[in-house]
NUNU-294586 format. One record per residue (C-alpha): x, y, z; residue in three letters. Coordinates in steps of 0.2 Angstrom, whole numbers, plus 5000, padded with zeros to 4 digits. Example, Ala and Ser with C-alpha at 12.3 -4.5 7.8 and 13.67 -1.06 7.14 Angstrom:
506249785039ALA
506849955036SER
This chain:
485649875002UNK
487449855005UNK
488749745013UNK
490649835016UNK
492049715016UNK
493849785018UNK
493949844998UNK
492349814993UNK
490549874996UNK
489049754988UNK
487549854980UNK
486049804975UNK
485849874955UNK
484549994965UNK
485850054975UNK
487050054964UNK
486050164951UNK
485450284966UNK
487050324970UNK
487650354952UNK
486450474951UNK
486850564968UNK
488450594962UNK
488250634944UNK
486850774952UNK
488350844965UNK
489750824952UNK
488750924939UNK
487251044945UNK
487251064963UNK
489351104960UNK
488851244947UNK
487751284960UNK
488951314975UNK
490251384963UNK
489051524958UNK
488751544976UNK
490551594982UNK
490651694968UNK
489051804971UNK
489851804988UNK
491451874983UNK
490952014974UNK
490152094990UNK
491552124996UNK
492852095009UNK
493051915011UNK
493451915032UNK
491951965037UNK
490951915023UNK
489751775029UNK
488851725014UNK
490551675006UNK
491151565020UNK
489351485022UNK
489551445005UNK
491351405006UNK
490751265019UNK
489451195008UNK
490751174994UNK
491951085007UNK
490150975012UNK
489850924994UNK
491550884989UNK
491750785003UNK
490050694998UNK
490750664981UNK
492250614987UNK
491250474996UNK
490150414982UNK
491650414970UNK
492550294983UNK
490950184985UNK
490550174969UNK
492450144963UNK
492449984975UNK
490649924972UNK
490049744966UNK
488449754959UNK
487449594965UNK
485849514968UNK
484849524986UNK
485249384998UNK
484149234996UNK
482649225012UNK
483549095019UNK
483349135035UNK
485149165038UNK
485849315046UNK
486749405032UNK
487149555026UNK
485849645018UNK
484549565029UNK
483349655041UNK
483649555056UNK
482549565072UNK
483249515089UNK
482649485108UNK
484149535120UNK
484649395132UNK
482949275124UNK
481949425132UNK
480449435117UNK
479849585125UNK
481649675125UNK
481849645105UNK
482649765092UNK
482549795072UNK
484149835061UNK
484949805043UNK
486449715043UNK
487349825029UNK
487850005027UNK
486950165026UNK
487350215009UNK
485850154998UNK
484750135013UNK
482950225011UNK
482050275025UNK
482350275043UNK
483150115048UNK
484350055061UNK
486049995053UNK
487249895058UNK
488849855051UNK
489349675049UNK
491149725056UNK
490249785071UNK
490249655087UNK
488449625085UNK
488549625067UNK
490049485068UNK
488949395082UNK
487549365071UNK
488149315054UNK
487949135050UNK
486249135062UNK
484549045057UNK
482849105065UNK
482849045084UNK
484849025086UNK
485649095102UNK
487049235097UNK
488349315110UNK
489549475105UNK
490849585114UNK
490049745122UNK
491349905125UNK
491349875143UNK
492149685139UNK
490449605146UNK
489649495134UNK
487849515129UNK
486849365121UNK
485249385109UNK
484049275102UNK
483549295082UNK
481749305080UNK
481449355064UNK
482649375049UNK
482349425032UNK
482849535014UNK
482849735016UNK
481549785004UNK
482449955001UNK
């Protein structure tokens, strides 16, 4: 579970240590891997019309860019506890909501970042506009945020608790 401020991005240790090892797997095997590829590609021959050597070329690009990521994440992390079930909209909190009080029209997310995040669940950033009107909100609070269109649209928390990643 994570929560990205400006130059920092919070990790549980799990996270932390998931992420770690992602990169240490890219930076070491899987780049062999790649490396080995472009160069079994390259000895068949010309390199225009080769498309083994410019698939692999784009997967090197795609795993560099991934490492490049990870290194940035991890470089800026703060390893620190999950946030107490207080009730409180926070980050790292799954937080469900009704749209305009509306307990049939309701939606599930985390309120964090992707990175660290098993399974498939929604995520919203904290810097998002629902994001920033929901954080601060106890369990039966009314929130409002901006909308692209400039409408604003209100929510009611129903239920908000700990991502149990």
């Amino acid at each position: 579970m994570t929560q990205t401020s400006e130059n920092v991005t919070w990790l549980t240790q799990a996270a932390y240590d998931q992420l770690k090892a992602e990169l240490e797997e890219l930076s070491g095997p899987a780049r062999a891997e790649i490396v080995a590829k472009i160069e079994e590609a390259r000895q068949e021959g010309d390199l225009k019309e080769n498309a083994g050597y410019h698939a692999a070329r784009e997967d090197q690009g795609k795993l560099e860019l991934r490492i490049r990521q990870l290194t940035q994440i991890l470089e800026t992390a703060k390893v620190g506890e999950a946030p107490a079930d207080d009730g409180v909209v926070a980050p790292g909190m799954v937080v469900t909501i009704a749209f305009d009080g509306d307990p049939d029209d309701t939606m599930t997310f985390l309120l964090g970042s992707r990175e660290g995040v098993a399974g498939d669940v929604d995520t919203y950033s904290p810097q998002s506009p629902l994001g920033r009107g929901v954080t601060g909100k106890k369990t039966g609070e009314d929130a409002a945020y901006e909308l692209p269109n400039g409408k604003t649209a209100s929510v009611r928390i129903l239920d908000v608790k700990p991502y149990q990643g």
